[in-house]
Structures are given as structure tokens and as C-alpha cells.
MITORZA-782832 format. One line per field, with one value per residue (C-alpha): residue number from 1; residue in three letters; x, y, z. Coordinates in pm, 1 decimal, padded with zeros to 6 digits, always signed. Layout:
MITORZA-782832
resi <- (NUM,...) $
resn <- (Ala,...) $
c1 <- (X,...) $
c2 <- (Y,...) $
c3 <- (Z,...) $
//
This chain:
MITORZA-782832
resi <- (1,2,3,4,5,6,7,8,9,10,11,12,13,14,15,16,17,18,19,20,21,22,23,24,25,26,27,28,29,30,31,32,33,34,35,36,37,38,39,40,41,42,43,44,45,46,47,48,49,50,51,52,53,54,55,56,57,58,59,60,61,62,63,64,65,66,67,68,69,70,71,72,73,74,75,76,77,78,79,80,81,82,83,84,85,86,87,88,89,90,91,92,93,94,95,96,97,98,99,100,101,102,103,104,105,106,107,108,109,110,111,112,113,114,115,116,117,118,119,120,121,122,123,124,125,126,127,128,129,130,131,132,133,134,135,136,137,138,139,140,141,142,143,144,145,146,147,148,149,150,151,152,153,154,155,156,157,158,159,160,161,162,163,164,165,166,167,168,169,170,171,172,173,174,175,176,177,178,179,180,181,182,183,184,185,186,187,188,189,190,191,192,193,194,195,196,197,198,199,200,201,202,203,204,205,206,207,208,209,210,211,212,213,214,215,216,217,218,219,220,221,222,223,224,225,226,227,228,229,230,231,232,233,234,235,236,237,238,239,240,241,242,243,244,245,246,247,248,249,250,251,252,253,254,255,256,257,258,259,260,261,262,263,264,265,266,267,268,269,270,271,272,273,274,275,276,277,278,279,280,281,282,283,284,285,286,287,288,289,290) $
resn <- (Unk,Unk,Unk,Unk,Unk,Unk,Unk,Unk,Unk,Unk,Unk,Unk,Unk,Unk,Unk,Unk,Unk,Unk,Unk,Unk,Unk,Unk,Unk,Unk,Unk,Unk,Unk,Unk,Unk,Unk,Unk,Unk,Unk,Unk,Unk,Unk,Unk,Unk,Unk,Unk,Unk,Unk,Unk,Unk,Unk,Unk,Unk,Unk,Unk,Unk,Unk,Unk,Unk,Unk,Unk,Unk,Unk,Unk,Unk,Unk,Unk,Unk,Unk,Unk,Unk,Unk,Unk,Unk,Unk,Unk,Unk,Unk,Unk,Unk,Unk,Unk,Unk,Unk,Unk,Unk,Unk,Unk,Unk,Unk,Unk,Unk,Unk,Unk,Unk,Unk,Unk,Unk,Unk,Unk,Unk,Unk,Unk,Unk,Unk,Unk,Unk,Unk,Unk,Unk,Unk,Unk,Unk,Unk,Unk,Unk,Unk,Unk,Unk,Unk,Unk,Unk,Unk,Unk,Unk,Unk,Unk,Unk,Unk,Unk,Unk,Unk,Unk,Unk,Unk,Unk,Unk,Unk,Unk,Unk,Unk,Unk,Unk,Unk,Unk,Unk,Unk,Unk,Unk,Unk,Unk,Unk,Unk,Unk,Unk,Unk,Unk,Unk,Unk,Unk,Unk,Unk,Unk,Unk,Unk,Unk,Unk,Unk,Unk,Unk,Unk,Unk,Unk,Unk,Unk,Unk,Unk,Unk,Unk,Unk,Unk,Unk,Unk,Unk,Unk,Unk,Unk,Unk,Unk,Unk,Unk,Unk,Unk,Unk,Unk,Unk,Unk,Unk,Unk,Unk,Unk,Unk,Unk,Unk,Unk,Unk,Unk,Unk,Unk,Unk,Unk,Unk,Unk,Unk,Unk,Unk,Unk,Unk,Unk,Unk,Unk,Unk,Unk,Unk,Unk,Unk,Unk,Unk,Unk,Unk,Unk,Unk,Unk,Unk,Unk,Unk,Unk,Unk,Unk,Unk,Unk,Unk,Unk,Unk,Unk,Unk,Unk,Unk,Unk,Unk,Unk,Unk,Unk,Unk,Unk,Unk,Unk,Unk,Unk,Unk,Unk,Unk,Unk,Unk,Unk,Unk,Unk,Unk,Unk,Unk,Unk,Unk,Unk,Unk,Unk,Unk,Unk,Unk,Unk,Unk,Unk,Unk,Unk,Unk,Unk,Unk,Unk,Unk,Unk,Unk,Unk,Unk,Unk,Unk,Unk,Unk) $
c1 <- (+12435.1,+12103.5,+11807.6,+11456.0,+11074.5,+10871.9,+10506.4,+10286.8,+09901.0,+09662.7,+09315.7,+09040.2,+08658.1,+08362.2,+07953.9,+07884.4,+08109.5,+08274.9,+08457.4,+08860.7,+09057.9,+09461.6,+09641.7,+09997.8,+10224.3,+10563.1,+10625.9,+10906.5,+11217.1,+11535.5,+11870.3,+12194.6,+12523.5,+12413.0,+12056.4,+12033.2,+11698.7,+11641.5,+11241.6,+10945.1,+10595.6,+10296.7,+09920.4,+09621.3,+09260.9,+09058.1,+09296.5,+09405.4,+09712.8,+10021.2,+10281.0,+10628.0,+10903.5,+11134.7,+11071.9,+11277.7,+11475.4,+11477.3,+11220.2,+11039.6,+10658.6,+10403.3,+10061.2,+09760.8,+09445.9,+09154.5,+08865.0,+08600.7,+08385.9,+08456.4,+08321.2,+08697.4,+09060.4,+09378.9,+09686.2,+09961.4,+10308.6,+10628.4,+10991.9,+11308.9,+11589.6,+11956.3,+12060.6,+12486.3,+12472.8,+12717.8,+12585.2,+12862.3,+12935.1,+13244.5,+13207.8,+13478.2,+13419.3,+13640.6,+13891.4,+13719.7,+13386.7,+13457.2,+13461.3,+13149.8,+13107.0,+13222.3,+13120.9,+12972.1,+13141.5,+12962.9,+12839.3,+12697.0,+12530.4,+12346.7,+12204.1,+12119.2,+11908.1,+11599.3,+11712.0,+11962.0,+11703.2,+11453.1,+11104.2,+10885.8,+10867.1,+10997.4,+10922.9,+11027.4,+11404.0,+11276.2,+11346.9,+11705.3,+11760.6,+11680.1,+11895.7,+12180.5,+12177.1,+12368.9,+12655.3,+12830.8,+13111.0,+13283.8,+13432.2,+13276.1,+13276.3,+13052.0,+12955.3,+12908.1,+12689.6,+12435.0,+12453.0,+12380.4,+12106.7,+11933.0,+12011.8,+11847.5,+11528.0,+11439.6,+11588.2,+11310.4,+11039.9,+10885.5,+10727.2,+10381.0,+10237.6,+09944.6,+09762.9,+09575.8,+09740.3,+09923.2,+10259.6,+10334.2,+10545.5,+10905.4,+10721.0,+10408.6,+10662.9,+10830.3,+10529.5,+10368.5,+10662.7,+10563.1,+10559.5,+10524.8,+10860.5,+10759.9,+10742.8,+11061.1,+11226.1,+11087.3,+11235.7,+11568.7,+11599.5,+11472.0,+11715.4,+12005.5,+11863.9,+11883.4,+12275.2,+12290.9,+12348.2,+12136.4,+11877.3,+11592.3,+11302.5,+11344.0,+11022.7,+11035.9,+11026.5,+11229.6,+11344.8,+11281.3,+11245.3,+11250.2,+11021.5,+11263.7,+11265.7,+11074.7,+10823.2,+10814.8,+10509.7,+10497.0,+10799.8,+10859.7,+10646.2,+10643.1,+10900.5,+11033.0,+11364.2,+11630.6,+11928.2,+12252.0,+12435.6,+12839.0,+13096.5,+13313.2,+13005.9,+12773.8,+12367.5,+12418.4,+12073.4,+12000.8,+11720.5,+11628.2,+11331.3,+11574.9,+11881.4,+12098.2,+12301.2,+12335.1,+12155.6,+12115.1,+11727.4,+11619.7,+11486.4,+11451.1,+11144.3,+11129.6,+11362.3,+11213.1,+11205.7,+10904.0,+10730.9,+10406.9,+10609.5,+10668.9,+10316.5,+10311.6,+09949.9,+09773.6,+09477.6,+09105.6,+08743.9,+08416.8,+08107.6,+07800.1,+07945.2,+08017.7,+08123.9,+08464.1,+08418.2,+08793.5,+09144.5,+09365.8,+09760.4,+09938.8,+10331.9,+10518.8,+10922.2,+11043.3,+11387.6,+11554.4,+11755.0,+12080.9) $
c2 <- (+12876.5,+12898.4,+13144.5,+12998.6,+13120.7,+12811.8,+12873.4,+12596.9,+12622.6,+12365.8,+12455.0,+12261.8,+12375.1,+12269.0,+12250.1,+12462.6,+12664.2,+12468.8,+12493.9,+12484.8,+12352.3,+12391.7,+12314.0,+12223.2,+12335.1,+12249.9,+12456.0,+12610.7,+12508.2,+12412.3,+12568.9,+12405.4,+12443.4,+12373.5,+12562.8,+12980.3,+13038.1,+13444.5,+13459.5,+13260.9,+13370.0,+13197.9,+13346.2,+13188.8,+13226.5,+13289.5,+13445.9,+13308.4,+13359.8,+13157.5,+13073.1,+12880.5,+12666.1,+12404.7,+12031.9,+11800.0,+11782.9,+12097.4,+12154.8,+12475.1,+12439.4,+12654.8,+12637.2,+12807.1,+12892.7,+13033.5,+13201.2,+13266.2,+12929.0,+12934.4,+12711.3,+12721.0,+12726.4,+12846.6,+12808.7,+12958.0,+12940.1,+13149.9,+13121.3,+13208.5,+12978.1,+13001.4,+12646.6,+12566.0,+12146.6,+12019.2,+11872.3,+11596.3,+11598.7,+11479.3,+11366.5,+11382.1,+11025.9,+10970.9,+10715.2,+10451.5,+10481.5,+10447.0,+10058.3,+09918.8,+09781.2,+10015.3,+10145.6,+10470.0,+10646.5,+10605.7,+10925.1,+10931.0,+10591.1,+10748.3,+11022.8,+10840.6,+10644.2,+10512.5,+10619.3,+10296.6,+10072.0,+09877.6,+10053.0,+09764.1,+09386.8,+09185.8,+08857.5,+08586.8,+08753.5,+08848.8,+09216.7,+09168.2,+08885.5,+09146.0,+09373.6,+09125.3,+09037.8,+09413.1,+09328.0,+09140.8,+09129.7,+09244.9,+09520.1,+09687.2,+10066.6,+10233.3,+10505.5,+10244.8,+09998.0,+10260.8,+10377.2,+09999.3,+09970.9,+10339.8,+10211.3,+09845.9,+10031.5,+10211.6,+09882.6,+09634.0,+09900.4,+10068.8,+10410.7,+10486.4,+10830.5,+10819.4,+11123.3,+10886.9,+10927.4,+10693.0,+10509.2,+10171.2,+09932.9,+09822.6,+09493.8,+09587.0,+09787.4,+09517.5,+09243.6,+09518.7,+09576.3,+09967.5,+10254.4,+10653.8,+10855.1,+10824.6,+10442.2,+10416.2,+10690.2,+10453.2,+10135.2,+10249.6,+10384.8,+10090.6,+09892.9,+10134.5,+10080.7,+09714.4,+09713.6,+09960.1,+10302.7,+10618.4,+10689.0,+10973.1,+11061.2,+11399.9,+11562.0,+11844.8,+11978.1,+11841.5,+12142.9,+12005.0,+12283.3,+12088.6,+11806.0,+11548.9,+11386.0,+11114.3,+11244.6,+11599.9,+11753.1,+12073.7,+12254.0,+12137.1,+11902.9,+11755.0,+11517.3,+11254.6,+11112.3,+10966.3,+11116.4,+10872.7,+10946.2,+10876.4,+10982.3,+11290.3,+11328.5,+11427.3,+11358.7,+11254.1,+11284.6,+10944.9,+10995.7,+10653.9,+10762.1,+10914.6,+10747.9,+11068.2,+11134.1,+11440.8,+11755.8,+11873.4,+11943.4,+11920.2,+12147.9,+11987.8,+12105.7,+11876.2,+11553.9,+11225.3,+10894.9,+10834.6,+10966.7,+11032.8,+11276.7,+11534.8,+11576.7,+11948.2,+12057.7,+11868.6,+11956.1,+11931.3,+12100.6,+12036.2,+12036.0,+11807.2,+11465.0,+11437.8,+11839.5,+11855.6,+11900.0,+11901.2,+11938.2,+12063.9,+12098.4,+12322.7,+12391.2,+12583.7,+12678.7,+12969.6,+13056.9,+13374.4,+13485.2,+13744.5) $
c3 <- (+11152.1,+11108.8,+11187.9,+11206.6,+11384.2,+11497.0,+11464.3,+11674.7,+11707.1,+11886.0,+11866.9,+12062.0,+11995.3,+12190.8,+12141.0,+12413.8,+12640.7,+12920.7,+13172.3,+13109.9,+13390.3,+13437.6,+13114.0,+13089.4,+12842.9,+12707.5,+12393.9,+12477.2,+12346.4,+12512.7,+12492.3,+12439.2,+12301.0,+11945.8,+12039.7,+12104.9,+12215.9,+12064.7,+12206.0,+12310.8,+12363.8,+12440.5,+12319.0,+12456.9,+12364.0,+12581.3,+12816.4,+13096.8,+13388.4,+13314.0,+13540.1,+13449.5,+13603.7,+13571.1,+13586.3,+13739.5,+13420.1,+13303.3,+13103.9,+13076.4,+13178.0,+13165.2,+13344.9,+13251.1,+13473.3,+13293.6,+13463.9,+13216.5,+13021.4,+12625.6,+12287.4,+12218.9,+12343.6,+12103.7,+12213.9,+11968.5,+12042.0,+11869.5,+11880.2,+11713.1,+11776.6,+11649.9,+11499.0,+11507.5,+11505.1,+11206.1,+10911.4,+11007.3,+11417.9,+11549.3,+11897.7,+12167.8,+12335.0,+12676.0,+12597.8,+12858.3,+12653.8,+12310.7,+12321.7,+12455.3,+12713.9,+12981.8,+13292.3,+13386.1,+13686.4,+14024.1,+14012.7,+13655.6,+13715.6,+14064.8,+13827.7,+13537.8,+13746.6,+13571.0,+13217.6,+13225.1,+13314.8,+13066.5,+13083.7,+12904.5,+12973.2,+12802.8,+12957.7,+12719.2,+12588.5,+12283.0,+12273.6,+12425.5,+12180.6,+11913.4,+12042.1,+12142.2,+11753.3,+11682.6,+11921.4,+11713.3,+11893.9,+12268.8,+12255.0,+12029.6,+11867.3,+12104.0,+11851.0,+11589.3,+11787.0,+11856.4,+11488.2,+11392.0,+11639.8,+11502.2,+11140.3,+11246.5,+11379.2,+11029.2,+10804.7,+10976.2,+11121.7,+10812.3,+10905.4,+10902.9,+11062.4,+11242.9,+11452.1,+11723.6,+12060.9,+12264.3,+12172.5,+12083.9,+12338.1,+12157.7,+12113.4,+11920.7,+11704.6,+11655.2,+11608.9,+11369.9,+11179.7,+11158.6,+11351.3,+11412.6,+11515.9,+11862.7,+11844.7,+11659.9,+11935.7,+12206.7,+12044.3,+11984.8,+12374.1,+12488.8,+12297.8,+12439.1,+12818.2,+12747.9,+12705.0,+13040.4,+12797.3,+12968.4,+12752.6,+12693.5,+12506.5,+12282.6,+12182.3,+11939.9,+11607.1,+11225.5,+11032.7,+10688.8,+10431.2,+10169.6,+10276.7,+10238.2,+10553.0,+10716.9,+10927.9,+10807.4,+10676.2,+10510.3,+10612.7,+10962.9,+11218.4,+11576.8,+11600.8,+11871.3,+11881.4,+12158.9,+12285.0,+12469.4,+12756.1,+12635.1,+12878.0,+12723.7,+12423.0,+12655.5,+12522.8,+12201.1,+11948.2,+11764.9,+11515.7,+11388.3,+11209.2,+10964.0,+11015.6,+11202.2,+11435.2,+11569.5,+11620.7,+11336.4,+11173.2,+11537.1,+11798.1,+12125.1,+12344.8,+12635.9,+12746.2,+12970.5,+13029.3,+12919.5,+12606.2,+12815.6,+12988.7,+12691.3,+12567.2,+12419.5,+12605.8,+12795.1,+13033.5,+13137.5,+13068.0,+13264.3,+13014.1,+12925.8,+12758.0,+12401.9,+12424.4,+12250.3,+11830.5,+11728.4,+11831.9,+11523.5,+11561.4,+11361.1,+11325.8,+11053.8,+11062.2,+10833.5,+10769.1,+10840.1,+10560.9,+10672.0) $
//
């Protein structure tokens, strides 16, 4: 067990005041078995009202309406979580899944809906032919396949952290032959939704004290990984930036489809063009020693 704060600051400044629209936030993050959340505040600057609720998913959303123009907007956010994931998980697969393929039940295909299905074209074969290339046999281990395919993802993608926005589609990742966590989360779920597994996005922060992970900086940064839908496991985490599975090092903050839909702030100002100086993001972890 472990006892951490999450510290995570974006700050945008401006050349003038300007107007600041409604700005959305997912910061908070999201309990689970393996995941106690202790306390969560948000702190914005200037101040504004905020207002939460649930997506469609689950995640926790906040909105923020401000009333008064500013040169600047802070928004700091502070948690203490309670981590439990095993170093080495053991997962309770239902007999019917653990050799893929299998079949979902009817009613666990009608909710997975979209997170089964492919999100990207691929209108020549050649993703699923990359992806075909791990099955190397049918049946399969189910647990091992989608280790393989995680373990495939870092072996041929080398990483390569970048701070632009946007995220690569599984074929530029794999044309490029490098990639961001995000692009390597979005390649490996894409590769799961190609042989019918359910599949979602996990945005969030690595817990890497010691800075020996791929992807951390300092001790702890915004991370993206995927988690699997397997009857009796439940969502299972695949991080194939560094090779896990498993929770463990992880705190999930929001869950989609789609990686556009777990953007930590996003939002609008009204001001005279060429307004916005800088947008700096922030995050620090720090242990809690008992």
C-alpha cells in the first residue's frame, strides 16, 4: 500500500486581459478497487464558480465559469490517493476467455459498443496484417497475446516525448517508427479493437520516484495508457510504453474511446489575436511515509 499527494498546475498567461469562457476540467482522479481516493480539490485563479458531474463513463468533470477578464488563468489541482495494485497481478480470467478467441456475452458486447470496434482506417490491411502477425496461432493465451502485442508496440515503436498537441493515428506511429505514450496507448488499443477485444484510452499520471520509467519526468508526469475488457478480469491496464501490466505506478483520471476525450483542461478566451503568451503544465507526486 501506498500513500501519495498529486500536485498538477496548468498555467495559461495572456498580453492583455481577456475574456475566459467555460473551461472543462478532468483532474480528478478515479477510484477503483486498487485506487482509494482520500481528497481532491481544485484552486483556480482568478476565481470562478465550478460545478461537477459525471460523464457518460464515469468520469468526474468539472466546469468552470468565470466572471471577471484576467492576463492569466491558474488552475492547480491536489489529491491524495491510496495505491494497493501488486507489483505482480494475478488475474482471475473466466474459463471461456482465457483462450482467444472467444465471445463476449450478449450483454457485454451491447455495452462495449464502440470500444470493440476499429477507430482508424486502415484501408489497405496493413495495420491488421501487423497485428495478425502476433497471433501466431488459434487458440491462443488470451493474457499472453495482449502481452505480446503491448511488448510488440515498445520492441518496433521507439519512444520519443513531445509537448505539441494532437496524437498520432496507429499508422503514422507505425510509418514513423516513434511515438509519445499517447500514440503508443492509441496503437496498442487499436490493435486490441482489431481482434474484437473492448478497449479504452487511460489518461493519468506514472508514479515514478525514482525516474526510471519511460515517460516519467521528475518524479511523476501525465501519462496515457490502455486498459482491456477480459471476462472474469474485469479492465485490465496494459502500459506498452513501459512494458506492464497492471495497475501498478498508475493513477487513472479519466477513461474513453478516444484520446481527444480525456484532455485534462480544455476551454476558451475572447481577446485581440495573437493574445495567449504561454501555457506551462506542471505535476509533482510525493510519497507519504507512515
Amino acid at each position: 500500500m501506498t500513500t501519495l499527494t498529486t500536485y498538477h498546475k496548468t498555467e495559461y498567461r495572456y498580453g492583455e486581459p481577456v475574456l475566459l469562457g467555460p473551461h472543462r476540467m478532468m483532474l480528478r482522479p478515479r477510484e477503483a478497487r486498487e485506487l482509494r481516493l482520500v481528497s481532491h480539490e481544485i484552486t483556480l485563479t482568478p476565481h470562478a464558480d465550478i460545478t461537477w458531474a459525471h460523464d457518460v463513463v464515469g468520469n468526474a468533470v468539472a466546469t468552470a465559469q468565470f466572471t471577471q477578464p484576467s492576463d492569466h488563468l491558474i488552475i492547480e489541482s491536489r489529491a491524495t490517493v491510496v495505491l494497493t495494485a501488486a507489483v505482480w497481478p494475478v488475474f482471475a480470467i473466466a474459463a471461456e476467455a482465457i483462450s482467444f478467441p472467444f465471445f463476449y456475452s450478449g450483454d457485454d458486447w451491447t455495452d462495449l459498443g464502440a470500444l470493440t470496434t476499429p477507430q482508424y482506417p486502415d484501408p489497405e490491411g496493413r495495420f491488421s496484417r501487423w497485428v495478425e502477425g502476433f497471433v501466431l496461432q488459434r487458440p491462443t493465451d488470451t493474457l499472453s497475446l495482449l502481452k505480446d502485442i503491448a511488448n510488440g508496440v515498445s520492441t518496433q515503436i521507439s519512444y520519443q516525448g513531445r509537448e505539441m498537441e494532437g496524437t498520432q493515428s496507429p499508422l503514422e506511429t507505425l510509418t514513423r517508427g516513434w511515438g509519445s505514450c499517447r500514440d503508443f496507448a492509441v496503437l496498442f488499443a487499436e490493435a486490441a479493437r482489431t481482434l474484437s477485444f473492448g478497449a479504452r484510452i487511460v489518461s493519468g499520471y506514472l508514479i515514478d520516484p525514482a525516474t526510471r520509467l519511460v515517460g516519467s519526468e521528475g518524479a511523476g508526469s501525465t501519462h496515457a495508457w490502455a486498459e482491456v475488457f477480459i471476462p472474469g478480469a474485469g479492465w485490465v491496464a496494459f502500459d506498452p510504453t513501459n512494458r506492464s501490466v497492471g495497475a501498478k505506478n498508475l493513477i487513472p483520471v479519466a477513461v474513453a474511446r478516444g484520446i481527444h476525450q480525456v484532455v485534462p483542461v480544455t476551454g476558451s478566451f475572447m481577446g485581440s489575436g495573437n493574445t495567449q503568451r504561454s501555457m506551462t503544465v506542471e505535476v509533482r507526486h510525493a510519497v507519504i511515509k507512515h
